[in-house]
C-alpha positions in Angstrom: -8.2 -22.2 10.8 -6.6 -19.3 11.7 -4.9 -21.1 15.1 -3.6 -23.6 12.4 -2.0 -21.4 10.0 0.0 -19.8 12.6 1.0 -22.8 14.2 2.7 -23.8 10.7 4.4 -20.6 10.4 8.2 -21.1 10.6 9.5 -19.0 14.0 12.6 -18.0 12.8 11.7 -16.3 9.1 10.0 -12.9 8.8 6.5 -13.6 7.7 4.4 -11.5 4.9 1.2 -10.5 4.5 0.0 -9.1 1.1 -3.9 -8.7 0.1 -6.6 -6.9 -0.9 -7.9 -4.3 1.0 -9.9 -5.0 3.7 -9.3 -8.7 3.4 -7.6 -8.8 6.9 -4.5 -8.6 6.7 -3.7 -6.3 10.3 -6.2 -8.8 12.0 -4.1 -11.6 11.1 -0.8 -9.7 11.5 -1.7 -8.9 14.8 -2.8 -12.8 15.7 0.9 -13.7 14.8 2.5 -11.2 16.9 0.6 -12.0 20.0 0.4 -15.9 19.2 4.6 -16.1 18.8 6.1 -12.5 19.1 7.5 -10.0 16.5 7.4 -6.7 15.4 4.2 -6.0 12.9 6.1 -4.0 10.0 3.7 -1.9 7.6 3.8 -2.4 3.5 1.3 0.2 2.4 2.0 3.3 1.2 -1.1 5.6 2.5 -0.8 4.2 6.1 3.0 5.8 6.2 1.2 9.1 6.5 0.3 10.9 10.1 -2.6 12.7 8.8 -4.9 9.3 8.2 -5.7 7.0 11.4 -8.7 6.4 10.5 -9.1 7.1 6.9 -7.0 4.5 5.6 -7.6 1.9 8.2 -4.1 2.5 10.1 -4.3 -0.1 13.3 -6.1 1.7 16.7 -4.4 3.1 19.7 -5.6 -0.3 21.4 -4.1 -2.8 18.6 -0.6 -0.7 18.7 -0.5 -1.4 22.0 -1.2 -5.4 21.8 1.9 -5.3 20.1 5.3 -3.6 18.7 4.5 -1.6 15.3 6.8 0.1 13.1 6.4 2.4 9.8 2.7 3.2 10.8 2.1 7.0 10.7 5.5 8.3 10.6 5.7 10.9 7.8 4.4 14.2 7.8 1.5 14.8 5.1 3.4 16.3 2.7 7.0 14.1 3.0 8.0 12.6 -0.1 8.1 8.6 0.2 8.9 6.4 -2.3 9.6 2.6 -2.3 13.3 2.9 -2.1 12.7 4.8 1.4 10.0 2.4 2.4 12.8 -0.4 1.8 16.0 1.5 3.1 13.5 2.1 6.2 12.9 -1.7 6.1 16.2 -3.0 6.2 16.7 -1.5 9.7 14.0 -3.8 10.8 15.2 -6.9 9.4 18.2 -7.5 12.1 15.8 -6.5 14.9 12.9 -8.5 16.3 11.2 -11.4 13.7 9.5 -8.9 11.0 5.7 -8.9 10.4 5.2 -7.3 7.5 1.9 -6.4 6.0 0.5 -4.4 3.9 -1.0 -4.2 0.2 1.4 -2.3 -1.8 2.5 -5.0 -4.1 5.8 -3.2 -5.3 6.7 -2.8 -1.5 6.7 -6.8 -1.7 8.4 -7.1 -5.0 11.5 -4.1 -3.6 12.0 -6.5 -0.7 11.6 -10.1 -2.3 13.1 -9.3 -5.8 15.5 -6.5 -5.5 14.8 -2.7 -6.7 16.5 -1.0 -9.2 18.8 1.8 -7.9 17.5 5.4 -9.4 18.5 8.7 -8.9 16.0 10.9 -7.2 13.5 13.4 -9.5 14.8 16.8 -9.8 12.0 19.4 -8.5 11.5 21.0 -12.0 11.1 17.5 -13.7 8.4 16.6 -10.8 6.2 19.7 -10.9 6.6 19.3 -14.8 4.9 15.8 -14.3 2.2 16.8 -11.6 0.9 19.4 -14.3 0.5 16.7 -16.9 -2.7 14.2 -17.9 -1.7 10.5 -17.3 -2.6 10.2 -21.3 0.4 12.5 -22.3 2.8 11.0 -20.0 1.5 7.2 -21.0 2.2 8.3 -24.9 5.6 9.4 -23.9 6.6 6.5 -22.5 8.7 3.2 -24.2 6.8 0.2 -25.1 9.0 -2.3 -22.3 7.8 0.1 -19.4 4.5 0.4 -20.5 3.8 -3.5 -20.5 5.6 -3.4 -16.9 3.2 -1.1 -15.4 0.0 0.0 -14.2 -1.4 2.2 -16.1 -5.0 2.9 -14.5 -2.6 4.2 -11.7 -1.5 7.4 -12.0 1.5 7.4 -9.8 3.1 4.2 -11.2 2.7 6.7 -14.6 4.2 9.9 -13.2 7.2 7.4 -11.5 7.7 6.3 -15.1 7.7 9.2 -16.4 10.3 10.8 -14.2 12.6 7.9 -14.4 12.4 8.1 -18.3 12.5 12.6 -18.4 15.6 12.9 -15.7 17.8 9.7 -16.8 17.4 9.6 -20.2 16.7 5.9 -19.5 13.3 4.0 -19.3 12.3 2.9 -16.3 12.2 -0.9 -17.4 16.0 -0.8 -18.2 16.8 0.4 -14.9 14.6 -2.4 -13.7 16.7 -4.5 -15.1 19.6 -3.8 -13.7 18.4 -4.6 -10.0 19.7 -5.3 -6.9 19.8 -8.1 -5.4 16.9 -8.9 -2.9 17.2 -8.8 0.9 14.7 -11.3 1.8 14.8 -13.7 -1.5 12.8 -16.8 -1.7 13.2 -19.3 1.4 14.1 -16.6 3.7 10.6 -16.0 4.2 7.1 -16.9 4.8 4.7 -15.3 2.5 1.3 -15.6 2.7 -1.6 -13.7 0.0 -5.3 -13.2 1.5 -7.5 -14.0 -1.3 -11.0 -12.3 -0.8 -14.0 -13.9 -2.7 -15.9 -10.5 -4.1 -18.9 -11.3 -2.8 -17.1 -11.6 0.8 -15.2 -8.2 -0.1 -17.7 -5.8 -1.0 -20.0 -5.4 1.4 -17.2 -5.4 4.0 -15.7 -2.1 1.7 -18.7 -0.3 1.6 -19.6 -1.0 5.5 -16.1 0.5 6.0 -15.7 3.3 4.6 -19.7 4.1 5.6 -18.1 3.3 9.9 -14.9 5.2 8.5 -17.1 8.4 7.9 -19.3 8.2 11.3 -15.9 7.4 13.4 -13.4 10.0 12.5 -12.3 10.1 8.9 -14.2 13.9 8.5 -12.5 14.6 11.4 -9.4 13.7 9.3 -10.4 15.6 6.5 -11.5 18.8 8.6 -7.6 18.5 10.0 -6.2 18.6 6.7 -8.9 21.2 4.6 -6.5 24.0 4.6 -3.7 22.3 3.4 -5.2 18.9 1.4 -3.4 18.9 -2.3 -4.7 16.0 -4.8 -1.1 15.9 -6.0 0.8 14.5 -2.6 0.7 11.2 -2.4 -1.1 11.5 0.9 -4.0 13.2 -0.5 -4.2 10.7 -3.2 -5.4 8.0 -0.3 -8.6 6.0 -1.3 -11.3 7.9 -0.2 -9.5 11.4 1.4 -11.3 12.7 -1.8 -14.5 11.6 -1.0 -14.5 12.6 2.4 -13.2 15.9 1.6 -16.0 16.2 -0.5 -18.9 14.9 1.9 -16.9 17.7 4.4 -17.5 20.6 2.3 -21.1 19.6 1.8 -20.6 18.8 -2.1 -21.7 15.1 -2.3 -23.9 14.0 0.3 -22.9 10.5 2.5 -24.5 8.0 0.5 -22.6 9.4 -2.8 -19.5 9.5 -0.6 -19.6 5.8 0.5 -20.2 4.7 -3.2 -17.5 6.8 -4.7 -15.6 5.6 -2.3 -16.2 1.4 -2.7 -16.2 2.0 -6.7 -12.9 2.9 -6.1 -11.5 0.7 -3.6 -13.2 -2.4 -5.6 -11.1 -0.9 -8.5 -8.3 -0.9 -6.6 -8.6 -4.6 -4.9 -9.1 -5.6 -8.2 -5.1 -4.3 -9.4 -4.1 -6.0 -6.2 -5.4 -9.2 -7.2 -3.8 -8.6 -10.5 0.0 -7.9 -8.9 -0.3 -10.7 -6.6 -1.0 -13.2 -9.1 1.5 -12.3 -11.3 4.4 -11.6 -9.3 3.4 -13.7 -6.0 2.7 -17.1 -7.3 5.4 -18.9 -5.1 3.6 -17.3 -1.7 1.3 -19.4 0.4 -3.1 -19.0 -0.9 -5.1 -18.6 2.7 -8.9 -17.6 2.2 -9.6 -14.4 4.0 -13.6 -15.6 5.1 -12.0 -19.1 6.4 -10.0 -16.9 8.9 -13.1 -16.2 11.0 
């Protein structure tokens, strides 16, 4: 299956990967890249960081070297990164060697496919303002256009609205529309959505994050203990909490690796959600038919 699906791939047009976590998406990726060449391109915003290899399932030493990655690891724990970097950082790939790009940050896709809206950075004050506030507040302060636009179990997509709306004086879904045109629109690329089954998923979260704990990610943690902040985006990586947690001896493993697959089920599940919705035009490939 999987030989067959890259055989149909288009050579010349940058391919993309979107899916659930732990689907398979960096195993496929990879197949591409040694099967007809490229460079494999990262789309999720917790692997930008340097501090988590292992925590958040970055590819190994060995994989990196099977073939050319870019925007892996490249930021310093506490750099601020935000989709219009990820996409300005993006658009230097996209004249270089044929883009791999993979990942499961959903608005990463929709920057690059549909355009993204051109806003002014968050002034400091109007930032620390909104990392002091409950996601309720900032969710009741928000116009009723944004609110049906975004996430609002996620507590970053909240505090970006929030920002948007506090330092422009406009909502975020007005400056939404006024967008950009896209760099890679549709036709000038091959997208392709792993769909997981949950029964398939599940167990392969939980036996994750259960390896990710006995090979390295509380070596992670113990790396960043003096300096971990739930507010950086960094820190705000699936399961750094949890294994912060099991490092200080508050929750014992067991507790860790369910905390930890509640929440990455949670999160797979909004996945699903932003890839149906705004990825309907992009190829369906079953991630257990891959092998």
């Amino acid at each position: 299956m999987i030989r067959d699906l890259i055989a149909s791939l288009p050579n010349d047009l940058p391919v993309l990967i979107a899916g659930p976590t732990a689907s398979g998406k960096s195993a496929l990726a990879l197949a591409i890249a040694e099967a007809q060449g490229g460079v494999i391109v990262n789309a999720d915003a917790s692997q930008v960081y340097d501090c988590w290899r292992v925590l958040t399932a970055r590819p190994s030493v060995e994989e990196e070297a099977c073939a050319p990655h870019a925007l892996y690891g490249h930021l310093p724990y506490d750099a601020p990164y935000s989709t219009g970097h990820w996409l300005r950082d993006v658009t230097l790939l996209l004249s270089g060697p044929r883009p791999i790009i993979v990942g499961g940050t959903g608005l990463y896709f929709t920057a690059l496919t549909e355009g993204l809206a051109d806003i002014p950075p968050t002034p400091p004050e109007i930032r620390a303002s909104a990392d002091a506030m409950d996601t309720k507040e900032m969710i009741d302060d928000l116009e009723q256009g944004t609110l049906s636009r975004i996430d609002t179990a996620n507590r970053a997509r909240v505090q970006r609205a929030w920002e948007v709306q506090k330092a422009t004086g406009r909502a975020l879904a007005d400056w939404q529309d006024d967008t950009n045109p896209a760099l890679l629109p549709a036709g000038q690329f091959s997208g392709i959505v792993l769909e997981s089954p949950k029964d398939w998923l599940t167990p392969r979260i939980e036996r994750r994050f259960d390896q990710m704990l006995k090979g390295g990610a509380l070596d992670e943690a113990r790396a960043m203990e003096d300096r971990f902040d739930p507010a950086l985006p960094s820190c705000r990586a699936i399961g750094a909490a949890e294994a912060m947690a099991r490092l200080r001896g508050e929750i014992d493993h067991a507790t860790a690796v369910e905390r930890a697959t509640i929440a990455t089920r949670q999160y797979a599940k909004r996945q699903r959600t932003w890839f149906r919705a705004r990825m309907a035009g992009w190829r369906r490939v079953a991630s257990n038919d891959l092998g």
